[in-house]
C-alpha positions in Angstrom: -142.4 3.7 -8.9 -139.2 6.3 -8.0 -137.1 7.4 -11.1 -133.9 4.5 -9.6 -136.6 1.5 -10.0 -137.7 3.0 -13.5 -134.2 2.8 -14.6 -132.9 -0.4 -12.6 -136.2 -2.1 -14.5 -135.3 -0.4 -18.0 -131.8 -1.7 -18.0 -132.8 -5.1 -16.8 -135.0 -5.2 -19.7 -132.3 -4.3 -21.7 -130.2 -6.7 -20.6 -132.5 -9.4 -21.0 -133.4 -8.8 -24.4 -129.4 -8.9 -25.5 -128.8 -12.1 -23.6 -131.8 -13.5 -25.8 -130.2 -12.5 -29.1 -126.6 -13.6 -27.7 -126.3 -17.1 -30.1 -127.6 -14.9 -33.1 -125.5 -12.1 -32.5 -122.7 -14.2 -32.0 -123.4 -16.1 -35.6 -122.9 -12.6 -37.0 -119.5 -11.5 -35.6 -118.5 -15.0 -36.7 -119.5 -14.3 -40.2 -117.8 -11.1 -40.1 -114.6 -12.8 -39.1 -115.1 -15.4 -41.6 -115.6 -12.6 -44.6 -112.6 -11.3 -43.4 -110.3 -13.9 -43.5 -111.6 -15.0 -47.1 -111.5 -11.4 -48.6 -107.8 -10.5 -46.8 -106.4 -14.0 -46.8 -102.6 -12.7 -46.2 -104.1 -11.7 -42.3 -102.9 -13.2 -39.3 -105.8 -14.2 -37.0 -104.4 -12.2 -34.7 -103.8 -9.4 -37.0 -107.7 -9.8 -38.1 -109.1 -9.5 -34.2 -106.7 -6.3 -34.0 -108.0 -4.6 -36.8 -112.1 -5.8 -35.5 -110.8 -4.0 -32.4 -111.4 -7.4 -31.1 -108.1 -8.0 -29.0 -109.2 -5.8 -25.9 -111.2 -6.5 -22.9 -114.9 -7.5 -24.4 -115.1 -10.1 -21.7 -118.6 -8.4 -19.9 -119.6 -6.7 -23.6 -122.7 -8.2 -24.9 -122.8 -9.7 -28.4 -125.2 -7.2 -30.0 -122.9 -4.3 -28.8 -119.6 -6.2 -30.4 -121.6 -6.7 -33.8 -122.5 -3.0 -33.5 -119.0 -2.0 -33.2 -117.6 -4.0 -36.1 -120.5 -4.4 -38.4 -118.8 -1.3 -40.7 -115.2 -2.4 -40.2 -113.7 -3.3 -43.8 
């Protein structure tokens, strides 16, 4: 197998093993959400998805790498 299949069949693996974690992942950035609007109750909801970084274009970002990025945000 050339080095362009290796990779192609490395990210596809990748990619599969998010999508299968998507519902679980997707729990956890709700819980984060929901922490936040208990422990900062004078937040907008808008306001709160600003300050997760939450308000940009995440459309195509899997929900693994979104729990990643705001998994440290206080």
């Amino acid at each position: 197998m050339d080095e362009f299949n290796e990779k192609m069949e490395a990210s596809l693996k990748e990619f599969k093993e998010k999508a299968e974690k998507r519902q679980e992942y997707n729990i956890k950035c709700l819980n984060i959400v929901r922490n936040m609007v208990f422990n900062q109750p004078c937040l907008r909801f808008g306001q709160i998805l600003s300050k997760l970084k939450l308000d940009g274009d995440i459309f195509y970002e899997e929900s693994v790498d979104t729990y990643e990025r705001i998994k440290n945000i206080k």
